[in-house]
C-alpha positions in Angstrom: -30.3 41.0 -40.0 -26.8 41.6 -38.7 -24.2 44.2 -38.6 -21.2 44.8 -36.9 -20.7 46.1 -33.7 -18.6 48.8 -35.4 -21.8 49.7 -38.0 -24.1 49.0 -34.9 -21.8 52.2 -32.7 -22.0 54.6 -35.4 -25.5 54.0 -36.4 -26.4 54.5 -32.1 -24.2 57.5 -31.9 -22.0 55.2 -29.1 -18.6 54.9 -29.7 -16.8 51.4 -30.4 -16.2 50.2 -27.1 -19.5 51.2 -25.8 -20.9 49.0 -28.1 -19.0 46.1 -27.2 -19.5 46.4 -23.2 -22.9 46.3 -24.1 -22.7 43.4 -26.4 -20.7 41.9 -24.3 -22.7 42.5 -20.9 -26.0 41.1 -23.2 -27.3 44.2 -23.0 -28.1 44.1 -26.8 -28.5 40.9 -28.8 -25.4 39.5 -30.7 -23.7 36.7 -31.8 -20.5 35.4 -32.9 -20.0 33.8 -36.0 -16.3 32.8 -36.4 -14.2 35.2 -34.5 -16.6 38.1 -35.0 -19.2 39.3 -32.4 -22.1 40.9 -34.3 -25.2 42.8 -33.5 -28.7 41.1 -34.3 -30.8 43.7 -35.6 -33.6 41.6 -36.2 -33.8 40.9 -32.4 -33.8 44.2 -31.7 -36.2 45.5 -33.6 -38.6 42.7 -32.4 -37.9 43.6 -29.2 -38.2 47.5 -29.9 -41.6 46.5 -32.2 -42.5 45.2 -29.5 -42.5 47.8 -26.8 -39.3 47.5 -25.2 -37.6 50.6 -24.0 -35.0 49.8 -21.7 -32.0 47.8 -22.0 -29.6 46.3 -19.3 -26.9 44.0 -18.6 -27.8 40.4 -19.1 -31.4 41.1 -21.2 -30.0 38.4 -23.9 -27.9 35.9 -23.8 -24.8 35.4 -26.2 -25.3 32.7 -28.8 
């Protein structure tokens, strides 16, 4: 699953360009298809399923 990072910030309670700086740090997991950078929710919640709670700069790596 994918969303933008706009859907990502309102669904976090973060505004817009929080979202990206963490995108963009690889703090969250995203992608970019063509020229737009998107959240992978799927990632996330494995990661979250999994037991992670924190989440820094440079966790994933932009694909």
């Amino acid at each position: 699953d994918l969303c933008s990072i706009k859907t990502f910030a309102e669904m976090s309670g973060v505004s817009v360009e929080e979202a990206i700086n963490w995108a963009d740090s690889g703090a969250i997991p995203s992608l970019k298809l063509a020229d737009f950078r998107m959240v992978n929710l799927a990632r996330l919640r494995d990661d979250l399923l999994k037991g992670k709670t924190e989440f820094q700069a440079g966790d994933y790596s932009h694909v």
